[in-house]
N, C-alpha and C positions, 0 to 999 in steps of 0.2 A: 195327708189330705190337702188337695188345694182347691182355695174359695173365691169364687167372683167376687169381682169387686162391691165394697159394701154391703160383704154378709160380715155382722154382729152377732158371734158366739159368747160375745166374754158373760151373758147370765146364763148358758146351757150348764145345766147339771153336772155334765162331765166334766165339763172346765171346771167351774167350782170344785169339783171335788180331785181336780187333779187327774182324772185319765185322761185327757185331750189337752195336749201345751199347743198355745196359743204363737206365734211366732210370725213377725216379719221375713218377706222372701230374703234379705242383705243378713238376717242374722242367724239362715242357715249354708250360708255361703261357705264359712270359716272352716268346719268339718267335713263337708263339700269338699274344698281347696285340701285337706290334708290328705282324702284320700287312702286311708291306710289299708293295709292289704288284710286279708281276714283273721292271719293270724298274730297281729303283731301287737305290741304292749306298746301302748299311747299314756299320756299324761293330758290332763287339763291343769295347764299350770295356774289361770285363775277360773274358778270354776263354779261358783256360786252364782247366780241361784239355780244354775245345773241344766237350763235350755239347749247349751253345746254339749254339755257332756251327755243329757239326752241321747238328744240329735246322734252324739258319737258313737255313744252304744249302739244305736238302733243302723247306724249303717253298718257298723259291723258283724252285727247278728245279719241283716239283710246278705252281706258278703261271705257268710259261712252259709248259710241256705243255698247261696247259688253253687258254691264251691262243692259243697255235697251232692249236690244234683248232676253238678259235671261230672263229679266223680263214680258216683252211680251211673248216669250214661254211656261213662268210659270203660266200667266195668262190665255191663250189660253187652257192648260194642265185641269185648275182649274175650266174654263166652260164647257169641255170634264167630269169631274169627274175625272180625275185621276191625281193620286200623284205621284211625280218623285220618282225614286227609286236612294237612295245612297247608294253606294257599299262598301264605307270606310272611317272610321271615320273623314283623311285628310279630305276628299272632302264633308263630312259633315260642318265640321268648317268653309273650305270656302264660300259652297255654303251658309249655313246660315247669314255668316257675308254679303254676296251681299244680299239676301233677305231680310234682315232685311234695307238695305238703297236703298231711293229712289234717282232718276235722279232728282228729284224738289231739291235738295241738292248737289248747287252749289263748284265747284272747285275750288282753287284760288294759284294763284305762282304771288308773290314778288320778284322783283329781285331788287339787290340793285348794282350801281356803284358811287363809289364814283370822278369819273374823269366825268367831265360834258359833256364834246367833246362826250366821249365816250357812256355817260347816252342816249345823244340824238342820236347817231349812234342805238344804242340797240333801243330802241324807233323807228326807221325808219325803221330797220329791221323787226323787229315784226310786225311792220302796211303793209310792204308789203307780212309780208306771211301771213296776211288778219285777224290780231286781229285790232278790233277796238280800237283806242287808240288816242283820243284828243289830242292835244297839250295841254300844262300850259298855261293860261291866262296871258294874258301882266301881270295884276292886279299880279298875281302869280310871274310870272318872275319876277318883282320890288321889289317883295319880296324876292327873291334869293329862291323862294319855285320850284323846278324844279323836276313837279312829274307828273306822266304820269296813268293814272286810267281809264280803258276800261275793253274789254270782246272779247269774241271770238266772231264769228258770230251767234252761236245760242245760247248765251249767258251763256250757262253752266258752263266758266272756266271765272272766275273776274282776270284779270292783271293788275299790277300794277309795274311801274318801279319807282324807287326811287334814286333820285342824292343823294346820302350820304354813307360815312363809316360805311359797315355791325357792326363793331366794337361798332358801339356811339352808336346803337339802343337799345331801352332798350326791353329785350325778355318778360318782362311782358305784354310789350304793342301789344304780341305777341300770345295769349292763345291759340289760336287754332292751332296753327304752329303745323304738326306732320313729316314732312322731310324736310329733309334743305341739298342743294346741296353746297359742298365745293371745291372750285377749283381753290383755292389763286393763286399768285405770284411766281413762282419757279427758278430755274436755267436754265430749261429749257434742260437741259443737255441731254433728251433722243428725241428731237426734232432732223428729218433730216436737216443735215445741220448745227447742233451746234455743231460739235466736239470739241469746243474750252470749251465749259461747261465741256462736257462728260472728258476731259482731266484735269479739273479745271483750267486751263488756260483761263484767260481775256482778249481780245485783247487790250482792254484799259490800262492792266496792263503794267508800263514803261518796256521796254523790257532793259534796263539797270540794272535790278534790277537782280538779282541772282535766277537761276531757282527754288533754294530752297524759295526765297522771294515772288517769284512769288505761288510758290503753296501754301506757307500761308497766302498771300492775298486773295488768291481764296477762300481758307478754312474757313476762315473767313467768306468772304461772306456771303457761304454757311450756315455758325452756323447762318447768321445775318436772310438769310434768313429764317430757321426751325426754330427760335424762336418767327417770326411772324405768321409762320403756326401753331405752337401749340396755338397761343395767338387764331388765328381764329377758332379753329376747337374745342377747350373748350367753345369760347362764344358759337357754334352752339350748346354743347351738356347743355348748360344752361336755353335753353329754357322750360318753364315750361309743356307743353304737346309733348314736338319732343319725337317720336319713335322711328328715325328711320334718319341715315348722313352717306353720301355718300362722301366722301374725296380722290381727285383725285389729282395727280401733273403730268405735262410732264417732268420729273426731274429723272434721275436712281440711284440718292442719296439713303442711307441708310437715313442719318440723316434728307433729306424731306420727308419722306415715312415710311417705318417700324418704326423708332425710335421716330419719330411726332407724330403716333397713340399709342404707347406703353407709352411715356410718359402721355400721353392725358388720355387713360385708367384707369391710376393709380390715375389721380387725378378726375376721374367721374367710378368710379367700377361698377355703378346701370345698367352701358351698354359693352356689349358684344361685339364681329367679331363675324359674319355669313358669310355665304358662298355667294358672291354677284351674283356669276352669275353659281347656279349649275347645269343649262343646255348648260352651255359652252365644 
């Protein structure tokens, strides 16, 4: 759904109760930008409180609807006697790579948090915008195994939440992964309302301390923070079949943002920047 400017949902019933997620146009960009094809196993490598990964399911259940429909067209076309006609090579490539895969070739997004509070928040949300999703068995819980493994409703998209550090997984154990959505930890800086980032100014920082002291605690910060987002955004490009990472920050840093990717780049060359949204 999209709303004119200053309509106010956040007391509708639905919101409250979770069937209608509430979302900024920039923070459904990221799943946008990943784009994954209808039937491919995606990751949310931070993924709590679950608005991407949402967002993620929901285009790709959109992308199998369409994919069935082609496909049913094409087969309709095929009892008629007649062949689609392709006009150019692009839409060749395309349409071939859909006709070549079937809807009996299930979808799957991983989302991993490593905060537990938060695992099972993402976990409640999901089950109320109507993915089927067990609870962990006591047996499980005692385990400190706290893992969440369901499906959509017609079963075509396998979900799976995971309590743990995207960091410790090992992406071997990972083969089919082909997009993996990044959307770490940031400053925050380009969020309404944080001008205190956007400034590099901490309110925590002791206001005794010298404005120049103060801007190199912030700075700091910031360095502490873009050297945990290169560490996450090289494990993503480590996986042995990803095509294809999506790295988002709410942060208007240079050093979270362009200098995080460009560093990352240099030390994986086999991957490129493409243009994420070039119908924008």
């Amino acid at each position: 759904l999209v709303l004119p400017p200053k309509s106010d949902f956040h007391q509708h019933d639905l919101v409250k109760k979770g069937y209608l997620v509430l979302q900024d146009k920039a923070s459904c960009f990221t799943a946008a930008a990943l784009d994954p094809e209808p039937t491919w196993e995606c990751i949310d490598a931070c993924a709590a409180p679950g608005n991407k990964t949402s967002h993620l399911i929901a285009l790709l259940h959109q992308k199998r609807q369409q994919l069935q429909q082609q496909q049913e067209s094409n087969q309709k076309k095929k009892k008629k006697g007649i062949t689609p006609v392709i006009e150019s090579s692009c839409a060749s490539t395309s349409l071939s790579s859909i006709n070549s895969t079937t809807t009996t070739s299930s979808a799957r997004v991983v989302a991993f948090e490593r905060d537990l509070k938060r695992s099972r928040l993402l976990a409640r949300r999901l089950q109320i915008a109507g993915i089927i999703l067990p609870s962990p068995s006591k047996e499980q819980q005692h385990r400190q195994e706290n893992e969440w493994h369901g499906a959509t409703q017609d079963g075509h998209i396998n979900v799976s939440i995971r309590h743990g550090n995207f960091l410790d997984c090992n992406p071997e154990d990972y083969p089919k992964v082909k997009a993996i959505l990044v959307d770490p930890t940031c400053s925050g800086s380009g969020m309404v309302g944080r001008v205190d980032h956007l400034l590099r100014h901490k309110t925590n920082v002791s206001s005794q301390l010298s404005p120049e002291t103060q801007l190199s605690v912030a700075d700091e910060r910031v360095l502490k923070i873009a050297a945990f987002q290169k560490q996450i955004l090289a494990h993503a490009l480590s996986f042995p079949s990803v095509v294809r990472v999506a790295y988002s920050t709410c942060s208007v840093h240079n050093e979270e943002n362009e200098e995080v990717v460009k560093a990352t780049l240099k030390e994986f060359p086999e991957f490129r920047l493409r243009n994420a949204l070039p119908n924008w």
